[in-house]
Backbone as a chain_set.jsonl record, in Angstrom:
{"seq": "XXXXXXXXXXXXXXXXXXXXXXXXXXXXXXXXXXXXXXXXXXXXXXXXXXXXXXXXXXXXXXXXXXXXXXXXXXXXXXXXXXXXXXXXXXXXXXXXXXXX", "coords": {"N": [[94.83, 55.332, -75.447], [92.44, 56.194, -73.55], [92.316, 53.309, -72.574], [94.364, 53.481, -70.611], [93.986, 55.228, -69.21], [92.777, 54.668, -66.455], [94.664, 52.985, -65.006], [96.949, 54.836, -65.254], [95.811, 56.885, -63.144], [95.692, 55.495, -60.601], [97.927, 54.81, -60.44], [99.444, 57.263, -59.924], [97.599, 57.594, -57.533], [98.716, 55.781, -55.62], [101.499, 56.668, -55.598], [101.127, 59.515, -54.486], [100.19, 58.642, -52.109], [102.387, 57.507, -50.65], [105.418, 57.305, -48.417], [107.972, 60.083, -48.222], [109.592, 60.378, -46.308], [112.362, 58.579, -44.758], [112.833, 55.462, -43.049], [113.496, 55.868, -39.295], [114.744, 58.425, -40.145], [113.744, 60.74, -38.853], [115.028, 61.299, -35.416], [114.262, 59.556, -32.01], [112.836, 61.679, -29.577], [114.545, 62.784, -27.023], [115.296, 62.696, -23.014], [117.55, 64.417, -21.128], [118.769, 62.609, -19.409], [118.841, 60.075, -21.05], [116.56, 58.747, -21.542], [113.321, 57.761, -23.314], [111.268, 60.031, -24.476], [108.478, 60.233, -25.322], [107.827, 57.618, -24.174], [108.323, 58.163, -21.52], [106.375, 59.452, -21.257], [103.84, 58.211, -21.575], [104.254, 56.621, -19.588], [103.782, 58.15, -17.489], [101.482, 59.289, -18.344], [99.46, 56.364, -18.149], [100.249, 55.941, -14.99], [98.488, 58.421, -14.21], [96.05, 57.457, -15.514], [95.358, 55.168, -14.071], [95.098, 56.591, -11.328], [92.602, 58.099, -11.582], [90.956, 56.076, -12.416], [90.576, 55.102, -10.173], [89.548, 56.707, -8.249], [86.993, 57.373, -10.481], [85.801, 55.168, -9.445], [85.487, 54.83, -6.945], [83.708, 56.965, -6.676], [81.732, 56.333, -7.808], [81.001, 54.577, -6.238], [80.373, 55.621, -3.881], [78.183, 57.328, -5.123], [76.238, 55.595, -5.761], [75.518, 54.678, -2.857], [74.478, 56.737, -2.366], [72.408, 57.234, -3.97], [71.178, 55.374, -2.919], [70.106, 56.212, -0.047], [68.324, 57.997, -1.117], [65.589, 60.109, -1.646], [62.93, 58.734, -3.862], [62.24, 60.59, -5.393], [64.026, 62.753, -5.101], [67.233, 63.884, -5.964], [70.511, 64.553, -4.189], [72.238, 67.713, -4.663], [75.092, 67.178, -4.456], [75.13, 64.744, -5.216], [74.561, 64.845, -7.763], [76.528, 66.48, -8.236], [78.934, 64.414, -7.751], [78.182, 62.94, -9.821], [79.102, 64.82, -12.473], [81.865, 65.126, -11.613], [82.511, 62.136, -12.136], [82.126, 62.333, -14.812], [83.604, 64.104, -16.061], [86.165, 62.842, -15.389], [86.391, 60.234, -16.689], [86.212, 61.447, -19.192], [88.992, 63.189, -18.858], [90.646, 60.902, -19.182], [89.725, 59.331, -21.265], [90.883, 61.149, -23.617], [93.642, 61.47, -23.023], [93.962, 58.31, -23.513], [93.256, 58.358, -26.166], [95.481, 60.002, -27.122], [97.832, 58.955, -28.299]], "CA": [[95.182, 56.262, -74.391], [91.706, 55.873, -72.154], [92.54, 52.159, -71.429], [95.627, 53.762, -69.883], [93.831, 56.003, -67.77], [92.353, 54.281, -65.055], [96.133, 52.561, -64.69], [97.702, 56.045, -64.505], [95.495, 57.263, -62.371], [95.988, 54.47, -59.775], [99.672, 54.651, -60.047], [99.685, 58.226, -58.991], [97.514, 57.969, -56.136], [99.406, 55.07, -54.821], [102.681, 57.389, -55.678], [100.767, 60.282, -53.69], [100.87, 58.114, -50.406], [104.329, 56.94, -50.094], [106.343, 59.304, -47.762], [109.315, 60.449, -48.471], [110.814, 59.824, -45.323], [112.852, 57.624, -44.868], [112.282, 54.909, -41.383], [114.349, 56.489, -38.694], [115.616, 59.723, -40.201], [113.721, 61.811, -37.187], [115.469, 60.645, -33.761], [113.46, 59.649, -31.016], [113.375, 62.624, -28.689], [115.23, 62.036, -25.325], [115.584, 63.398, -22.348], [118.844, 64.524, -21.053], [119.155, 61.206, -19.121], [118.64, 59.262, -21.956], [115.461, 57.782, -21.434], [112.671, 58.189, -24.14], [110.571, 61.151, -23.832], [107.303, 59.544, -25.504], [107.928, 56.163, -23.141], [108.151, 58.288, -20.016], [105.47, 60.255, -21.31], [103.046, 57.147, -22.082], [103.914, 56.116, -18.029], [103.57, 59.24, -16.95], [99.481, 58.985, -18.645], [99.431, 55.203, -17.232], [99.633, 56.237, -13.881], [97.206, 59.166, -13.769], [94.831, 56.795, -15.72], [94.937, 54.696, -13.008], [94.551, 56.774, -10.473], [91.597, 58.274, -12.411], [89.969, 55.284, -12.654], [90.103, 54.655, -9.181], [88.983, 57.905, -8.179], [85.967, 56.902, -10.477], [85.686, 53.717, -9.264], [85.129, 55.153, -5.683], [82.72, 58.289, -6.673], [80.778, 55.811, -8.1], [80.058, 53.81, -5.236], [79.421, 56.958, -3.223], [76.887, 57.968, -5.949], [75.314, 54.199, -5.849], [75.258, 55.022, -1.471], [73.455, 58.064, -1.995], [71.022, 56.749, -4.328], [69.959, 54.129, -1.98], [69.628, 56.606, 0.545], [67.955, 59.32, -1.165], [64.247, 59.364, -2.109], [62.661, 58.214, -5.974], [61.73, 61.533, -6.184], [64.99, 63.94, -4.576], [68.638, 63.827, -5.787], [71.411, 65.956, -3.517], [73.285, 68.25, -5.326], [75.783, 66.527, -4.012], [75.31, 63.26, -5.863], [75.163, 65.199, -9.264], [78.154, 67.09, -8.185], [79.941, 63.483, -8.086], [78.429, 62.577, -11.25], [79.747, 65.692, -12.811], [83.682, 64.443, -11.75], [82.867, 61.037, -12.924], [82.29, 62.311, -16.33], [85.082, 65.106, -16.297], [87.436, 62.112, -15.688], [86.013, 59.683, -17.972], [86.913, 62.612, -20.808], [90.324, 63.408, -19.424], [91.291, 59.336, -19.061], [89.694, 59.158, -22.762], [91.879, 62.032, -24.103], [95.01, 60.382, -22.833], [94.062, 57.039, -24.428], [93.657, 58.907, -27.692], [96.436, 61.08, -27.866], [98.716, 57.858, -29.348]], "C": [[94.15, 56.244, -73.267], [91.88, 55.302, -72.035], [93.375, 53.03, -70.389], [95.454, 54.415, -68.436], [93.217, 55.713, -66.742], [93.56, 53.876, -64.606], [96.701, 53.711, -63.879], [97.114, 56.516, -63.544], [95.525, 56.61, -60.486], [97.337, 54.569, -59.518], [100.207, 56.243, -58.997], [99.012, 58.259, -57.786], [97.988, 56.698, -55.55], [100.563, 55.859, -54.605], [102.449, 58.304, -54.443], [100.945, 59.423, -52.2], [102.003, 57.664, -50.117], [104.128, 58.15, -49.214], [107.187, 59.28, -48.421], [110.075, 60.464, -47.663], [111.326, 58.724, -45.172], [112.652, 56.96, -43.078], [113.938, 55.762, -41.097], [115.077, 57.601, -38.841], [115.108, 60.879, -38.773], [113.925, 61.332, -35.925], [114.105, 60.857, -33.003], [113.774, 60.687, -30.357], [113.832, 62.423, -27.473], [115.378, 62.8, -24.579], [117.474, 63.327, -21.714], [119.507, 63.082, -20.244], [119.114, 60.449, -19.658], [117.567, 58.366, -22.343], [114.348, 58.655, -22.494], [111.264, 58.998, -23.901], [109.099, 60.399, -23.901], [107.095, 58.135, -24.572], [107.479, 56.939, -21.915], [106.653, 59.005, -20.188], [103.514, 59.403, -21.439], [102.608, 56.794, -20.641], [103.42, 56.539, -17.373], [101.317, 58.974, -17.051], [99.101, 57.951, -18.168], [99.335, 55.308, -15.777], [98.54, 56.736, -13.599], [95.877, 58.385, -14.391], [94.475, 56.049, -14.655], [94.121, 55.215, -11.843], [93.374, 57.28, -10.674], [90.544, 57.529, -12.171], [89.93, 54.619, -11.104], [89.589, 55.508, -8.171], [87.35, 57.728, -8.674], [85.289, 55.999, -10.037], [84.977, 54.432, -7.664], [84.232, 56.517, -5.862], [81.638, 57.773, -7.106], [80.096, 54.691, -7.052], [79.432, 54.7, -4.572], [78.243, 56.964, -4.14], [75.813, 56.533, -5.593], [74.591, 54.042, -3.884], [73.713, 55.744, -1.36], [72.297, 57.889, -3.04], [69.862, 55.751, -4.031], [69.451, 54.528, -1.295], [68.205, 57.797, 0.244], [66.657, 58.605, -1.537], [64.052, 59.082, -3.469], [62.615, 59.506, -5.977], [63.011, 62.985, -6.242], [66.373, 63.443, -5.135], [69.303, 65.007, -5.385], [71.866, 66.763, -4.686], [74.654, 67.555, -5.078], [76.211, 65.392, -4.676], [75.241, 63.839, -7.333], [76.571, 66.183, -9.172], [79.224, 65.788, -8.854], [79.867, 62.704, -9.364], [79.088, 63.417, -12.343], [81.45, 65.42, -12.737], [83.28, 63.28, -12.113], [82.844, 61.345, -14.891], [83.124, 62.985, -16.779], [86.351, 63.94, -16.378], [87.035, 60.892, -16.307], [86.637, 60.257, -19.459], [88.196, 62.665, -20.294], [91.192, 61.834, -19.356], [90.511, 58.895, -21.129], [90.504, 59.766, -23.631], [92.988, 61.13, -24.15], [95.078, 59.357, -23.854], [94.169, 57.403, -25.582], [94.656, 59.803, -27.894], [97.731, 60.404, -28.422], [98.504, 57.335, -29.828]], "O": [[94.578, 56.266, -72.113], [92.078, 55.383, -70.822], [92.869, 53.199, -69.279], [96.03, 54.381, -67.349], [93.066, 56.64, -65.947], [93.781, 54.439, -63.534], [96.913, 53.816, -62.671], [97.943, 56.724, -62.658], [95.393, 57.278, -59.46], [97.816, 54.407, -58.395], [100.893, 56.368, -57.983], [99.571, 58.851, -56.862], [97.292, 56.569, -54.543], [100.879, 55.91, -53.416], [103.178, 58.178, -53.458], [101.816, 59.678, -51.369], [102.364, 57.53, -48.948], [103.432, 59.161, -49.127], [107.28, 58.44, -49.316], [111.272, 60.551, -47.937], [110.655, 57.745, -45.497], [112.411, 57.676, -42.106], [114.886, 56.095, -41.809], [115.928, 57.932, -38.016], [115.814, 61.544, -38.015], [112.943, 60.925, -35.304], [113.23, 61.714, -33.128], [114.981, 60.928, -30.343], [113.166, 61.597, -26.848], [115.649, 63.905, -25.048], [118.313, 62.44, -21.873], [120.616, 62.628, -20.526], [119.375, 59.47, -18.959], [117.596, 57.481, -23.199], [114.386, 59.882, -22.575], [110.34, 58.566, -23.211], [108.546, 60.003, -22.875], [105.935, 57.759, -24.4], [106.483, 56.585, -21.284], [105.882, 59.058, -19.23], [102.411, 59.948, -21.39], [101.448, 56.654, -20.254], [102.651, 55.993, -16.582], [100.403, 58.681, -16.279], [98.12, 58.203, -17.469], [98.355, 54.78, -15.253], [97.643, 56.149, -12.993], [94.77, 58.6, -13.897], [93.333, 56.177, -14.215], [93.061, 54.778, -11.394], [92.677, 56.91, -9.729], [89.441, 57.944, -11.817], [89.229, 53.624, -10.925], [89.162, 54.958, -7.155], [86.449, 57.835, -7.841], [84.074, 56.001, -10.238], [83.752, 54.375, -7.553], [84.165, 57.144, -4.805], [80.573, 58.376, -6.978], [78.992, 54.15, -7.107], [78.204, 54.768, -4.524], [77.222, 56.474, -3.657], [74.664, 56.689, -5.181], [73.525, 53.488, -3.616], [72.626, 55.58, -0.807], [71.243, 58.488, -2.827], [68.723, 55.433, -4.374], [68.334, 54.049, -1.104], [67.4, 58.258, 1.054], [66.421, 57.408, -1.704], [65.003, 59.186, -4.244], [63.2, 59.807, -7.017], [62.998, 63.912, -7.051], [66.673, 62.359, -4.633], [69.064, 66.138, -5.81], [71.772, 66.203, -5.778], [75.283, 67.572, -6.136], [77.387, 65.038, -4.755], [75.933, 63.232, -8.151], [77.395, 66.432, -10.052], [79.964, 65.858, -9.835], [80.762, 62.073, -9.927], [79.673, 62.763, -13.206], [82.166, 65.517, -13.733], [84.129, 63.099, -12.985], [83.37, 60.745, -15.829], [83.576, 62.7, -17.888], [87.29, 64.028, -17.17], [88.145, 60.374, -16.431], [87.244, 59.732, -20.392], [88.975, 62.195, -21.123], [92.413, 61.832, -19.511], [91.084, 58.165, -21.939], [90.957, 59.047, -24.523], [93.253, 60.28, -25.001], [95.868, 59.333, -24.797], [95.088, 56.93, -26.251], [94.653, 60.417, -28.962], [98.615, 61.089, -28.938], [99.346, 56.691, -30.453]]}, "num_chains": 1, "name": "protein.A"}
């Protein structure tokens, strides 16, 4: 009966992960035009990543401007302001990517 039990014990936690659903029993959700909610919703995040990242893309040259201009020893408020939105949209363009 202990040989047995490392076996059984293996069988149930393989048993434990199955699902029980079956593929396709929960419909894709759709919108009333028929188009797939999670698809439009994927494009929808695809755009604003973009524009996001080109938003950063251009706050970061500013910042790279104003650190040529400024002295070794002074940064504006100004230039940590714009580092402050580069890292706010860094996090919400990371979110996005992880929320599928």
């Amino acid at each position: 009966m202990t040989r047995n039990l490392p076996a059984l014990f293996i069988a149930f936690a393989l048993f434990g992960q199955t699902s029980h659903q079956t593929p396709g029993s929960a419909p894709e959700p759709t919108f009333p035009n028929g188009k797939s909610q999670p698809d439009e919703i994927l494009k929808q995040d695809h755009k604003k990543n973009l524009a996001d990242a080109a938003q950063m893309a251009k706050l970061a040259e500013e910042v790279s401007e104003d650190l040529e201009k400024d002295d070794r020893y002074v940064v504006s408020l100004k230039t940590l302001k714009k580092l402050d939105d580069i890292e706010k949209l860094s996090k919400s363009i990371r979110g996005r990517l992880k929320r599928f």
